[in-house]
C-alpha positions as CSV (number, residue, x, y, z in Angstrom):
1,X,-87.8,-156.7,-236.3
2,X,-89.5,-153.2,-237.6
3,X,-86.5,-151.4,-237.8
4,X,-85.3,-149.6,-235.4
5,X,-88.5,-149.4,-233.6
6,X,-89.5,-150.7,-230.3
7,X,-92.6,-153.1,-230.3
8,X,-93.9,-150.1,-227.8
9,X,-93.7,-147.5,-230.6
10,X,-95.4,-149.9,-233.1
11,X,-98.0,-150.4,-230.8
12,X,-98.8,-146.7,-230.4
13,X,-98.7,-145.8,-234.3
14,X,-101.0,-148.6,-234.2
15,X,-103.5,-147.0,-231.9
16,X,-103.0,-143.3,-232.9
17,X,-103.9,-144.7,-237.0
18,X,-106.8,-146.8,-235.3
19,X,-108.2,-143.5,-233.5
20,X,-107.6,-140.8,-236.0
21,X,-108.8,-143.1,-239.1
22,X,-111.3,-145.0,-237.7
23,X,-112.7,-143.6,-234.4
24,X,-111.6,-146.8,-232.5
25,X,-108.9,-147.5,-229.8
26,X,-106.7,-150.6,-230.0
27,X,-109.0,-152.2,-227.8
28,X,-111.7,-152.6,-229.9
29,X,-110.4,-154.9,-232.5
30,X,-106.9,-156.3,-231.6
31,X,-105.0,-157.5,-228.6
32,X,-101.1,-157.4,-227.7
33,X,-100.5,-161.0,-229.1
34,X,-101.5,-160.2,-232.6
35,X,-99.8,-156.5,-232.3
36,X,-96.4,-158.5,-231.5
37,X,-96.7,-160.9,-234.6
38,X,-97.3,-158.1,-236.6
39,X,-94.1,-156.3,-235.5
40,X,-92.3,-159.5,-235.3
41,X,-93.6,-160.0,-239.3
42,X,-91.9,-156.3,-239.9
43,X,-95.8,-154.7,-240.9
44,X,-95.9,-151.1,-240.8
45,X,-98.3,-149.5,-238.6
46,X,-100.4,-148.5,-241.8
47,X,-100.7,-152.1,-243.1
48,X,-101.5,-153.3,-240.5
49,X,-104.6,-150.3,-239.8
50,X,-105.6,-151.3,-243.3
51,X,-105.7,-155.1,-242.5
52,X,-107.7,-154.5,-240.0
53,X,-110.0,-151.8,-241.8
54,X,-111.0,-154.7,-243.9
55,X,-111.1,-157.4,-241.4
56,X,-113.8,-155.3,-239.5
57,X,-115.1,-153.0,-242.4
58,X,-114.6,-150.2,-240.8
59,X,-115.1,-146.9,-242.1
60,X,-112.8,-144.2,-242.3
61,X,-113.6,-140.9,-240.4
62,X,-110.7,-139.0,-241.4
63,X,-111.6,-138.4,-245.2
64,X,-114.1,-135.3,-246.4
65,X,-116.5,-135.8,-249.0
């Protein structure tokens, strides 16, 4: 199960990527169940942000143009 991280951890990664990518807290688009499959499945905190950039097609903040 993701390592040597605690579901906890994920769960923050999760947030922070959601936030500083996307403008969004955790809130927004997914809930604790679907956070715990994902860490159950072993999905990095960036695969999962991306799965759920497309899901929503949501729009990266972080990048200049």
């Amino acid at each position: 199960m993701n390592g040597e991280k605690t579901f906890d951890q994920f769960k923050k990664e999760v947030e922070t990527l959601l936030m500083k990518r996307h403008g969004i807290t955790i809130n927004d688009c997914t809930d604790d169940e679907q956070l715990n499959v994902e860490f159950n499945d072993d999905s990095k905190p960036e695969e999962f942000v991306e799965f759920l950039a497309g899901k929503y097609d949501l729009d990266r903040i972080d990048l200049s143009f």
